[in-house]
Structures are given as C-alpha cells and as structure tokens.
C-alpha positions in Angstrom: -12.5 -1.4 -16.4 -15.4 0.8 -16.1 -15.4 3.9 -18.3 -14.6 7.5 -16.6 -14.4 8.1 -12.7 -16.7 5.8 -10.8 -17.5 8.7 -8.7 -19.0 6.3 -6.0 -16.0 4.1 -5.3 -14.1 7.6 -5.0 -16.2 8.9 -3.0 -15.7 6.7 -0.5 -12.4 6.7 -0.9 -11.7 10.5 -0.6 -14.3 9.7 2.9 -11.9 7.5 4.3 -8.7 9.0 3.1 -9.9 12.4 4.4 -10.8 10.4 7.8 -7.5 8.6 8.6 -5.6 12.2 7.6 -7.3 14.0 10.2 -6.5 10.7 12.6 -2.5 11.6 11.3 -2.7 15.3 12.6 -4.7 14.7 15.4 -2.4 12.0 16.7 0.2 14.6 17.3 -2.0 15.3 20.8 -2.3 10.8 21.4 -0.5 10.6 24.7 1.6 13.9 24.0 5.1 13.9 25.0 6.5 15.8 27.9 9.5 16.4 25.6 8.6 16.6 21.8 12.0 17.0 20.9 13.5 13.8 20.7 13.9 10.5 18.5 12.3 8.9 21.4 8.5 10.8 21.4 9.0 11.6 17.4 10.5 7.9 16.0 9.6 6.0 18.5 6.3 6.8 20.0 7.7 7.1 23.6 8.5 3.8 24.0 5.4 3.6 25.5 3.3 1.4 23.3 1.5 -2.2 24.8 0.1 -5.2 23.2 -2.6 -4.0 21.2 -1.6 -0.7 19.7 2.0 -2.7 19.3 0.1 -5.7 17.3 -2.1 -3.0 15.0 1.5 -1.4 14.2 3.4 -4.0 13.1 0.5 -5.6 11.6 -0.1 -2.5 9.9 4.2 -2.0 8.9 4.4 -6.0 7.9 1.4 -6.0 5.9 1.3 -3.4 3.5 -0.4 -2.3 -0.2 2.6 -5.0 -1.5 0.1 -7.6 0.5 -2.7 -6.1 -1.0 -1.3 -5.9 -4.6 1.5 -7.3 -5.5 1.3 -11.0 -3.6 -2.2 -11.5 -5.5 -1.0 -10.5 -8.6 2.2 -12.6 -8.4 0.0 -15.6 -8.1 -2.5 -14.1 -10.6 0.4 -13.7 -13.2 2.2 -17.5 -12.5 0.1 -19.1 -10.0 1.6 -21.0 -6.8 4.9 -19.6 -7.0 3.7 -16.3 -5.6 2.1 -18.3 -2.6 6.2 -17.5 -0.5 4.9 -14.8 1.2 2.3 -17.0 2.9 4.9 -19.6 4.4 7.4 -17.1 5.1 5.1 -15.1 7.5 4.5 -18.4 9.4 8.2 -19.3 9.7 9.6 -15.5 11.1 7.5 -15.4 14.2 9.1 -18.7 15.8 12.4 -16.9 14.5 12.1 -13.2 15.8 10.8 -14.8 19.2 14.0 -16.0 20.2 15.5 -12.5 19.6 13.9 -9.1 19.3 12.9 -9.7 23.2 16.6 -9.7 23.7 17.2 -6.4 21.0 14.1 -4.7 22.5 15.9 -5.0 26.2 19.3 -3.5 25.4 17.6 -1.0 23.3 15.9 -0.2 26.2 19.4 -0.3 28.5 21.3 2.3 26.4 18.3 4.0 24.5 19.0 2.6 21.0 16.9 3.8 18.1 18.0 1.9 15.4 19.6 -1.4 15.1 22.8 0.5 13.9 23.1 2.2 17.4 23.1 -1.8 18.5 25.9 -2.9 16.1 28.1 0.3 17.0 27.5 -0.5 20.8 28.1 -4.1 20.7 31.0 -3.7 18.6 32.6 -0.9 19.2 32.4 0.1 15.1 31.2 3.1 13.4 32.5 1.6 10.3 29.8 -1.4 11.1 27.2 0.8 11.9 27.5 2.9 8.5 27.3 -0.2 6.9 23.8 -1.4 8.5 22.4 2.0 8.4 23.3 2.7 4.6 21.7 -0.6 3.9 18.7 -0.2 6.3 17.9 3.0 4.2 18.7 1.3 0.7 15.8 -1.2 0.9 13.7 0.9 2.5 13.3 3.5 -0.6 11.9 0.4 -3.0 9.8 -1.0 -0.4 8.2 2.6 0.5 7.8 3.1 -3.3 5.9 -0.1 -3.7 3.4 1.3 -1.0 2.7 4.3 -3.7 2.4 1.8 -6.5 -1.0 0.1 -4.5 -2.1 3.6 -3.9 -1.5 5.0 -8.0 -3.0 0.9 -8.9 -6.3 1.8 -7.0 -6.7 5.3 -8.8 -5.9 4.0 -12.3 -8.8 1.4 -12.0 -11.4 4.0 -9.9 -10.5 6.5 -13.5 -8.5 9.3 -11.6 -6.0 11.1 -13.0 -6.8 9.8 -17.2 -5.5 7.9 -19.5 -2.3 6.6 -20.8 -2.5 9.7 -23.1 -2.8 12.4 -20.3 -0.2 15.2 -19.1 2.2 13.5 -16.5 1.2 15.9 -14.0 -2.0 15.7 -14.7 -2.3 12.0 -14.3 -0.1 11.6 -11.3 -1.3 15.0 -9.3 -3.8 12.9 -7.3 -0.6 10.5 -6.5 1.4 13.8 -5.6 -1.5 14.7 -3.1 -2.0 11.6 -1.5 2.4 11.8 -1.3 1.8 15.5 0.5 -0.9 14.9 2.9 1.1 11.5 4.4 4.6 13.7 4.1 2.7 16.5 6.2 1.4 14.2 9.2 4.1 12.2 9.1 6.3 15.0 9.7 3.6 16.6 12.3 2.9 13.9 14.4 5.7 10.7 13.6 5.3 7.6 14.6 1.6 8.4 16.4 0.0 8.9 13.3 0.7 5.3 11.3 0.0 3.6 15.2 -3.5 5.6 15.1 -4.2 4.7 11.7 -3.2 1.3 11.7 -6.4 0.8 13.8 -8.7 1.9 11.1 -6.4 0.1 8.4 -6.3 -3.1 10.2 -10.2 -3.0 10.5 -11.0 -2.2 6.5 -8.5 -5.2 5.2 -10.1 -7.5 7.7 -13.7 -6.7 6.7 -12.6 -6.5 3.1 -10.9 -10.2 3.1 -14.0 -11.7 4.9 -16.4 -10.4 2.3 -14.5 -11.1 -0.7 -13.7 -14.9 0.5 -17.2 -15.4 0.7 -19.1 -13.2 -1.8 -16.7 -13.1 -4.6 -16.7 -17.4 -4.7 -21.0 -17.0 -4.2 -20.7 -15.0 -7.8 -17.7 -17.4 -9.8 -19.7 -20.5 -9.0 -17.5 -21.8 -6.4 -13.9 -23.0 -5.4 -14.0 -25.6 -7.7 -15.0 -23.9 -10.4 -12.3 -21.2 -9.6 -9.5 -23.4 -9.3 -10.8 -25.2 -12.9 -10.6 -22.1 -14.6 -6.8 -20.8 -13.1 -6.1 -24.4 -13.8 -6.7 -24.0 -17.6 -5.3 -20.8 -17.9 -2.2 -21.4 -16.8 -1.7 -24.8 -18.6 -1.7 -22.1 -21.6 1.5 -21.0 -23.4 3.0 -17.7 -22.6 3.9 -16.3 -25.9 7.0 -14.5 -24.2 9.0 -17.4 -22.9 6.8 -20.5 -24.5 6.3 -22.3 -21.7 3.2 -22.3 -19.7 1.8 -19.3 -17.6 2.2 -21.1 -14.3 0.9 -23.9 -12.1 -1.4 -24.5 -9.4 0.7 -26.3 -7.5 4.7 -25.7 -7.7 6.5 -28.0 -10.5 10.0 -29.8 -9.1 12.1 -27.7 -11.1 10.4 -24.7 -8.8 10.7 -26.8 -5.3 14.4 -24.6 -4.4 12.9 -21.1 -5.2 10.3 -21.3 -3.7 11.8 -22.8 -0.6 14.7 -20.6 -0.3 12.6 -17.3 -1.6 10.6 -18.1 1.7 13.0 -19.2 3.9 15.3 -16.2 2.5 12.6 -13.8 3.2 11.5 -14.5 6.8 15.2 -14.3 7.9 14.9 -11.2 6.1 11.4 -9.0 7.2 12.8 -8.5 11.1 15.8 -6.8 9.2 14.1 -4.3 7.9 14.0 -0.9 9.9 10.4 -0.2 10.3 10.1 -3.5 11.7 12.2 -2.8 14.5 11.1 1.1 15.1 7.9 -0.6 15.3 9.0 -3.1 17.4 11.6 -0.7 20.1 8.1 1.8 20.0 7.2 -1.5 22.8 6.4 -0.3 26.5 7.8 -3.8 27.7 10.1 -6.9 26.7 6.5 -8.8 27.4 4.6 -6.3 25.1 7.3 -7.8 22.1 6.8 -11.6 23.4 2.7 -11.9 23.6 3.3 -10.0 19.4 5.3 -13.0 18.4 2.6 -15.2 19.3 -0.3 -13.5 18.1 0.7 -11.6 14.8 0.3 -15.3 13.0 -3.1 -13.9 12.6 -2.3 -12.1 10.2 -0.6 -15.2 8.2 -4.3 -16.8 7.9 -5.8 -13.1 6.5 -2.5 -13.7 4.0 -3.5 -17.1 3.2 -7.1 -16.1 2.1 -5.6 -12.7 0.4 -3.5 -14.8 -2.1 -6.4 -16.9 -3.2 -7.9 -13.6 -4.9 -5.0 -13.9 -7.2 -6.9 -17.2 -8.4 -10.7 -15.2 -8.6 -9.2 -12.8 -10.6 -8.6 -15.5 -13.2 -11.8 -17.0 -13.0 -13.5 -13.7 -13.1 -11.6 -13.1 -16.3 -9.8 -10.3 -15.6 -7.4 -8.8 -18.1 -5.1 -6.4 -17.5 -1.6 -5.8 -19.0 -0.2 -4.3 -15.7 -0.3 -7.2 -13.0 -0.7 -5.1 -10.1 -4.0 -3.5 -11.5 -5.5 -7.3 -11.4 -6.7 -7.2 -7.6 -8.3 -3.6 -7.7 -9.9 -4.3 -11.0 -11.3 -7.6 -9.7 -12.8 -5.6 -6.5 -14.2 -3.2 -9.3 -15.9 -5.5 -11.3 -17.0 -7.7 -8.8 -18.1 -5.6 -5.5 -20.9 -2.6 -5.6 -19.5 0.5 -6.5 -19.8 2.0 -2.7 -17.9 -1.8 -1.0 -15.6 -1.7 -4.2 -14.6 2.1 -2.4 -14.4 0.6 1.2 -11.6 -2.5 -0.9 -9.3 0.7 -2.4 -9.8 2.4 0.9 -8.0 -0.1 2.5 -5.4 -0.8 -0.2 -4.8 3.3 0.0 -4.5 3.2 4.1 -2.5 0.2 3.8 -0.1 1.4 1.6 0.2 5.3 3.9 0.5 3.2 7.2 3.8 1.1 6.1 5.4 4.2 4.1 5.1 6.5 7.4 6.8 4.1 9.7 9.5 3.4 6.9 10.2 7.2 6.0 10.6 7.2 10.0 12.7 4.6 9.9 15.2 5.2 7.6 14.9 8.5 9.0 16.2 7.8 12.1 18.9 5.9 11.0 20.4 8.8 9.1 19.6 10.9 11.9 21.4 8.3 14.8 24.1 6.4 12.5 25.3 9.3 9.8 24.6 12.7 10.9 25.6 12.3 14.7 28.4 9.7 13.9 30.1 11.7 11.0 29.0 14.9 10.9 27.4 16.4 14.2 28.7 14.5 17.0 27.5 17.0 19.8 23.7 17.2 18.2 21.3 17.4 20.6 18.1 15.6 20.8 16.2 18.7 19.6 18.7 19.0 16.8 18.5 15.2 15.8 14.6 15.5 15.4 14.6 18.1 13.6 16.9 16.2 11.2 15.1 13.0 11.2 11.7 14.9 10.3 13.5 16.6 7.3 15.3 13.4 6.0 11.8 11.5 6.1 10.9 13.9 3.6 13.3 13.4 1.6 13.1 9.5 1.9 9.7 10.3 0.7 10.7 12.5 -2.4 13.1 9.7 -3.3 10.4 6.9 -3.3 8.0 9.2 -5.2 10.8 9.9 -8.1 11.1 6.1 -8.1 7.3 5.5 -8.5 7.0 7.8 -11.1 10.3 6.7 -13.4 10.3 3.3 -13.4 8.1 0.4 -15.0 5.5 -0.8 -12.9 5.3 -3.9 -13.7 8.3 -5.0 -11.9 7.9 -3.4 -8.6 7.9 -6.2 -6.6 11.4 -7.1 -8.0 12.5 -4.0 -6.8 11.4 -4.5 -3.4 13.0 -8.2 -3.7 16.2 -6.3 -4.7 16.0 -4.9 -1.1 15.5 -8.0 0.9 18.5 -9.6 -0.6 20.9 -6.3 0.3 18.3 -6.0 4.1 19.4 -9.7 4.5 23.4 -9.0 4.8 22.9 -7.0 8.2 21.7 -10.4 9.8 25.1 -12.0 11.0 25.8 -8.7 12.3 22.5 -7.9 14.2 21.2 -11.2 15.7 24.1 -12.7 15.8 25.9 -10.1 17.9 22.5 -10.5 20.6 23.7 -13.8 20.9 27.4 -13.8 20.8 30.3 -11.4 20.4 32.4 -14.0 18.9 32.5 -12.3 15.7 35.2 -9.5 14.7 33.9 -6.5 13.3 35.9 -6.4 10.5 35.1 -9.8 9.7 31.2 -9.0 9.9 31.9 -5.9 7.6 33.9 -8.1 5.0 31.0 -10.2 5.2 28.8 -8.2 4.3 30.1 -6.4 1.5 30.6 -10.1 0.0 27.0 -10.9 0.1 26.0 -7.3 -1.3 28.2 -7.6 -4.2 27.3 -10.9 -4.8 23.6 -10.3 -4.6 23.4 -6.9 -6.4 26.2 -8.7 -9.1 23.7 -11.9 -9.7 20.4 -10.1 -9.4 21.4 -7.7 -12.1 22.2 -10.6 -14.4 19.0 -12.3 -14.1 16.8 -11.1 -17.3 13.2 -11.5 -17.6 10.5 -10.9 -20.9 10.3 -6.9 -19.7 13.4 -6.6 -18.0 17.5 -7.4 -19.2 18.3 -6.9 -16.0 17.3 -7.0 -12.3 14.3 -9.1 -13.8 14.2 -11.5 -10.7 15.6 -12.4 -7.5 16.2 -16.0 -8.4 19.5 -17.6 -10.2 21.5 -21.3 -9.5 23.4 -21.6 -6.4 26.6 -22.3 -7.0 27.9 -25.5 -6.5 24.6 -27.0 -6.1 23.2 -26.1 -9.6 19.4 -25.7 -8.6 17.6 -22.2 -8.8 17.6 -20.6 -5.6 16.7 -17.3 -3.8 20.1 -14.6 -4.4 19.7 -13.3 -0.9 19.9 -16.7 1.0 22.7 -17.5 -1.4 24.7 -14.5 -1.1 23.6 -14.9 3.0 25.3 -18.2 3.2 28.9 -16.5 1.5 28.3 -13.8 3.9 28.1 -16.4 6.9 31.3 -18.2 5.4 33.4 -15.1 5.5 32.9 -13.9 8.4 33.2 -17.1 9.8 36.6 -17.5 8.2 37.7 -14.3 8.6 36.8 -14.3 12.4 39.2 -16.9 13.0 42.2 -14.9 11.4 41.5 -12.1 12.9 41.3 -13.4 16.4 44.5 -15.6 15.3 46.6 -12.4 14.6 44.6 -10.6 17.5 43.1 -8.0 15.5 41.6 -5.0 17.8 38.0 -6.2 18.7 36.7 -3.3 19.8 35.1 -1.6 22.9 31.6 -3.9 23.9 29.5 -1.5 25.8 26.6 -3.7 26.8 26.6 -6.2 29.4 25.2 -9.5 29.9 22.1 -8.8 31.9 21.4 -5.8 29.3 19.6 -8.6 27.4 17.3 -9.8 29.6 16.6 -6.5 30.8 12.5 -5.3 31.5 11.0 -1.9 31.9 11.1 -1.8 35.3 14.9 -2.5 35.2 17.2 0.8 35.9 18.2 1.8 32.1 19.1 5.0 30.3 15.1 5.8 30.1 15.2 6.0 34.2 17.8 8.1 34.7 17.5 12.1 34.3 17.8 13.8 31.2 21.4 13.8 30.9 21.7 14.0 26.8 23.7 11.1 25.4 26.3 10.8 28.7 25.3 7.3 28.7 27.1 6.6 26.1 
C-alpha cells in the first residue's frame, strides 16, 4: 500500500462519484411520473422500464461491490472454492425463466409490489406474508452492508480517512458521506436514480475487467506463471487450521459445498427483494423474458473477475483483511489515474445495489407491515411517504452493521442471508405454479428451515469467528459437508409437503385465492389494475 492519499486515484474517484450523484438527483425528472405519490413511480419506476434499461438494472442489483470484492478475495484467500458464484449465475437464468414471466404478469394483474403482496393474494394469508416480508428485509440489511464494505475497502487502500490509529469519526466520515449523498437521492428520486446510474456503473466494470484481464497478465509474466505462483501458495500450511491455504482446483472432500453452495445460491438470488423490484420495474412480460436470456453476460464478466483473485497472488499481495486484496492489486498494478477509474466502479457498484435494496425492503415494510397491521386505509401518498423514510432507516441499520462488525467476515454475513432469503421459495414459486400447498403448512415450513439454518450456521466456528463462521456443515443423514440453506431448504420442502397433506386431510381453511388462471400469462396490453382508473386499492 502506497503511503498517504494517492490524491490521483481519489481524484478521479470524487470525479465520478460527484458524476453519478448528480445522475441520482437529476433522475428524479427521467420520465417523470404523472403521479409521484405512489410505490408504483417511487419503488417501482412506473413499471415502465424495457430491455435495456431493465438489463443495466438488474445487472447493476445482481452484481454488486460483493462481485467486485468479496468473490475475488474468497478465491484469493482459499482458491477454487470461491469460484460458486461463477456456476451459480449460469444455473439461475434457465431457473428464473420458467417463472418471474409468470410473477411479473400477476403483479401486473393486481398491482403487486412485493412478492409478499403475491403470497397474501395467492393465499389468502397475512400471517404468510409477514413471514416473507420480515425475511425479505432480514437478508437485505447484510447484503446492503456488504455494498459499504467495497466502498470503505476502496478508501482504506486510496489512504482516506487514516490509519488503524485514527478517531472513529474521523476515519469513517468519508464512509458517512458517501452513506448521505446515496440516502439523499435515493430518497429524492427512488428507483430512477440506481436505473440511471447503473448505465454508468455497468460501463466502468466492463472497461475495468477488459483492461485488467489483459494488462495485469502482460506485467505477472503470464497465465501460466500466475497459476504457478497461486499454485505454490496455496500448497502452503495455514498456521490457523494446519492444513493447506487452498487449491486450484476443488479437493473431493469439497465436491458437496461447492455443489450445493451454488446450487443453494441460484435457487436463492431471484428471492431476494431487489431482484424482483427490479424485475416488476418491467414495461412487459417480454421485457423480463429477452433478460433471462441475455443477463448470462454478465456470468462471462464474473468468470474473468474471479481470476483477479489468482493475480493478486502472483503479484504478491499481502493484506491481513481479504477484501482489501482486489483494490490493493488495482493499486499496485494500474496507473494511479486507471487504478481511480477500478475504485470508481467498485464505489458505483456498491451505491447502485444498496439503492434498489433500501427500496426494496422499503417497500415491503411499506406494502406487507404498515398497511397490513398498522394502517390499513393508507393511501398511496401515505405509503410513499413511508417507504421513503423506512429506506433510510434500512440504510442507518446497514451503516451500524458496517461499522461494528469485523470485516473480515462480511461475506458470511451476507451468506447468512441467502440461507434465511432461501425459506420464502416453496411459498413464492411454488404458489405461481400450484396452490396445492396450505398456508399454514408453507408457514411451518418455513420457520423449520429458519431455525434450522440460523441454529447450524451459528454453530459452524471458524479461525476468527466461534460462531456464524461459515455457511457450510454435514447434512444430515448423508454425512458430507453441504451448503445450510439447501439443507434447511430440503426440511422446509418435507414439511410442508407433509403437513399439506394433513391439513387438506382434516380440511383445514385454505384461504381466499384472489388471482385467476389467466392472471399468469397476463401481458401489458391485457386489462389489469394499471388500466383501470385510479380507484386506490378497490381492486383488492
């Protein structure tokens, strides 16, 4: 790490930051809303969205600062292992192609904003709903703080803010800032801003990734030489557990985690609720199809991200926090003013995500607590008004987080979240499909699986951490390690399952379904609640 600010790299940092902040406020006037004062125009965009802006938004939602960071400095700190965010990305589009067309057209129907409004509507329970909405907004807090952890990475290694030694305000102030300007446009402007900025976002990472796959290999002497030099550094003992650092390639004992960890995860990412506000922010059910085919992209840019895990070994980098490893390498390898142009991006790519998710858990508040449980008769000017001061506060919350717990172990945080985001799966896609499942059985279901997986991550220790120190433990009954989430999935699944058949057996009250067949394979051109006049929430 160079000494002091390297006042160049900032400098084009503060250019771009400054840029894509004046993007967030001036996006408030992108295709302005006839009626500002609603979920629709503030959370969702209008609805009005098509293929492009669509595919810079949820490329801009799925693939954050934890891209950036945190999957090259998994593979930086063990090697291969970290390479399940790369197969998982390839195996959710073929998935969330055979349903978010179907969630995007009843959304559409009977004006749904979150997928808790779904779950209430399809089966007829509030107590359901809560469920998926308190859950939605649980892993959305670690996953929006890992966004400020690429963002406070990037300013350690550019010098900002001092030393380990410095004031705590002092040192995170610039964090704070960069915390107030996204809180202000977010609240200003919603879900326009990160879909504006995700444009300029998008661009930097992409020009980034091409240069450093080329330029950075030029300078190490090659592929070969870089894989030689990971190779030999993690055949070396770590002095914390005494086995070795990692492996190029994943041993057999590591065959299940891997596996499930990827499989777990890409039933997993479509849970999340930025990815659907993203996703329901579609002008069309075709908008959401032609995404699923061409968001794979992004996989390959993945791909070639992860391998900077491996440079940053060969270019013998040496840092004690792992997600410094990737900013550092840009640091020491790029000019000062490109090495700028690499935390730019990083920075951008960690305020685009944590807009969309504040929005996101937002609106479920806003949809599934306040108006369900606490204001019934809100009306839409009331529920925005809400949603913009919750997102705030979703905001605070991750910034707390950030600045209390150990860095080091962010990731496992945010893995944390995908095993409890993973429970509202039986419930979400597989009421779009089917409403052979009882709502109380879907609700027992899940609370299985979260106990289970909050119950079994906590007991997994690691060399920092005596608890929550992984997301990996044996299955049971098998006796392999295996991801927590698709094993507390599966228990889910078998409950319900069971539980389904009781219910039904002592004809249990199912509930009211107010969706209809045809709902599913409904288009924008199809009469639905966003046709009709603006009669408040009669259609429901």
């Amino acid at each position: 790490m160079k000494d002091g600010v390297n006042g160049v790299a900032l400098g084009v940092f503060v250019f771009f930051f400054v840029a894509v902040t004046v993007m967030g406020f001036l996006a408030a006037r992108w295709r302005k809303a006839e009626n500002e004062h609603s979920l629709d125009e503030w959370g969702l965009g209008g609805r009005s969205f098509g293929t492009w802006v669509t595919w810079f938004l949820l490329g801009g939602d799925l693939y954050t600062a934890y891209t950036f960071v945190a999957v090259p400095a998994a593979i930086y700190a063990a090697g291969a292992a970290g390479f399940f965010a790369v197969p998982y990305t390839i195996l959710v589009y073929p998935l969330i192609f055979t349903f978010l067309p179907r969630l995007w057209s009843v959304s559409h129907k009977h004006g749904y904003v979150t997928t808790s409004d779904f779950v209430r509507g399809r089966f007829g329970s509030k107590s359901l709903s809560l469920a998926v909405a308190v859950t939605g907004i649980l892993a959305t807090m670690p996953y929006i703080a890992l966004q400020l952890v690429g963002i406070q990475a990037v300013l350690d290694v550019m010098g900002v803010g001092g030393g380990e030694t410095t004031h705590w305000f002092v040192k995170d102030l610039p964090l704070l800032l960069a915390f107030g300007v996204l809180a202000a446009y977010t609240y200003s402007s919603g879900l326009r801003a990160p879909a504006l900025i995700a444009f300029v976002k998008d661009t930097l990472i992409y020009i980034v990734i091409a240069v450093a796959i080329i330029y950075i290999p030029i300078k190490l002497g090659g592929f070969d030489e870089i894989f030689a030099k990971a190779g030999e550094a993690y055949a070396q003992t770590n002095p914390a557990t005494g086995k070795p650092r990692g492996a190029l390639v994943p041993g057999e004992a590591g065959q299940w985690t891997y596996a499930t960890l990827a499989l777990g995860s890409a039933l997993a990412l479509f849970m999340y609720p930025h990815s659907i506000t993203a996703t329901l922010s579609s002008k069309s059910r075709e908008v959401i199809r032609r995404n699923t085919t061409i968001l794979p992209l992004y996989s390959l840019m993945l791909g070639l991200l992860a391998l900077l895990g491996f440079m940053a070994i060969a270019a013998g980098i040496k840092v004690k926090n792992g997600q410094l490893a990737i900013p550092q390498l840009f640091e020491t390898m790029f000019p000062d003013w490109f090495a700028g142009v690499a935390f730019a991006a990083i920075g951008i790519g960690a305020l685009v995500p944590a807009a969309i998710m504040s929005i996101a858990a937002a609106n479920l508040f806003t949809r599934n607590i306040y108006k369900d449980f606490i204001k019934p008769d809100a009306t839409p000017a009331q529920e925005t008004k809400v949603s913009k001061l919750v997102s705030l506060l979703v905001k605070v919350g991750a910034l707390v987080f950030v600045l209390t717990m150990d860095k080091t172990v962010a990731i496992n945080f945010q893995l944390l979240g995908g095993i409890w985001i993973l429970q509202t799966f039986p419930a979400l896609v597989g009421g779009l499909f089917t409403r052979w499942f009882h709502r109380w059985a879907l609700l027992a279901g899940w609370a299985v699986g979260m106990v289970y997986g909050t119950a079994a991550a906590y007991g997994v220790a690691s060399p920092t951490q005596k608890h929550f120190g992984g997301s990996s433990a044996e299955i049971p009954g098998i006796g392999e390690i295996g991801y927590i989430g698709l094993t507390a999935f599966v228990l889910n699944v078998v409950v319900t399952v069971v539980l389904t058949f009781v219910l039904k057996a002592l004809k249990a009250p199912e509930g009211v379904d107010e969706t209809s067949p045809e709902d599913y394979t409904a288009d924008a051109g199809d009469a639905g609640v966003r046709d009709l006049p603006k009669v408040g929430a009669s259609v429901h």
